[in-house]
C-alpha positions in Angstrom: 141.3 140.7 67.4 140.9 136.9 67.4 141.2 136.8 71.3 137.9 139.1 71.1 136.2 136.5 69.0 137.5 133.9 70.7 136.0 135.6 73.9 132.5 136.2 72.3 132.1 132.3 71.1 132.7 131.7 75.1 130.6 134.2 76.1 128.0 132.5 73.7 128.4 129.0 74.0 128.3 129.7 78.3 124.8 131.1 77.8 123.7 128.0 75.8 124.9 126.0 77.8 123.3 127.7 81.1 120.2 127.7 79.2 120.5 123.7 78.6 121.2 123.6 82.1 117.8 125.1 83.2 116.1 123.1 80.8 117.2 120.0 81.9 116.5 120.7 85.4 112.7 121.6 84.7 112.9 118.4 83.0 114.0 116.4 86.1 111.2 118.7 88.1 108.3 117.2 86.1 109.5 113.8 85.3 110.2 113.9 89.2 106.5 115.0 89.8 105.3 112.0 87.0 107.1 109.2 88.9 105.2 111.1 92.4 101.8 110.9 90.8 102.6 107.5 89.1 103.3 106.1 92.6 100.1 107.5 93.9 98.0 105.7 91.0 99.5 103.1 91.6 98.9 103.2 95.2 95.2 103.9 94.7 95.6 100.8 92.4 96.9 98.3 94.2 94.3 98.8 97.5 91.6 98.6 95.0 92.8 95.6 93.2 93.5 93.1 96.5 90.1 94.8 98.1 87.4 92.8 99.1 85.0 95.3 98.2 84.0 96.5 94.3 85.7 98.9 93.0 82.1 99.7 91.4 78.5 99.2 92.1 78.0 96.1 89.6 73.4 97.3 89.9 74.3 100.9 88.2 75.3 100.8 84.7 75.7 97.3 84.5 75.3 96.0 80.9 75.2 92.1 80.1 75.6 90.7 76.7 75.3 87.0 75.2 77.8 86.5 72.4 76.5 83.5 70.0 78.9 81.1 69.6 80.9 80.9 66.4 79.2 79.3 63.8 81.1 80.1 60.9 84.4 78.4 62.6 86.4 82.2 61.4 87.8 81.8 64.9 88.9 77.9 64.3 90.4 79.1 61.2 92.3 82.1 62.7 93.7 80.1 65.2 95.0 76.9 62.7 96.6 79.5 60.5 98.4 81.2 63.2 99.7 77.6 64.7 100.8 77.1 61.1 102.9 79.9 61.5 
């Protein structure tokens, strides 16, 4: 009797462990497919970056904005407290 249970706990643990199997190797399958498309973007990326042309028509869209300078000082004052640090 306690070789039958012994055999069933087998029989048990086996299937777990052929179902962590298949798990882990559809994990592998998409991180696989991630790194693929990462090195595509990245690709893509890296032609646009040392291009000589824009990546995008700076006349469409192109919004400009003056930013005042800071009169109150709250920027002076962030940066002495953080050099007080």
């Amino acid at each position: 009797m306690q070789q039958l249970q012994i055999c069933k706990l087998n029989a048990s643990l086996w299937s777990n462990l052929e179902l962590i199997i298949e798990q882990v190797l559809a994990l592998i399958t998409i991180v696989d497919q991630y790194a693929n498309f990462l090195k595509i973007v990245n690709d893509h990326m890296y032609k646009i970056h040392y291009s000589d042309v824009s990546a995008r028509d700076s006349s469409i869209n192109l919004e400009v904005y003056t930013i005042d300078a800071d009169s109150n000082n709250i920027i002076k004052e962030i940066y002495k407290e953080l050099a007080n640090a």
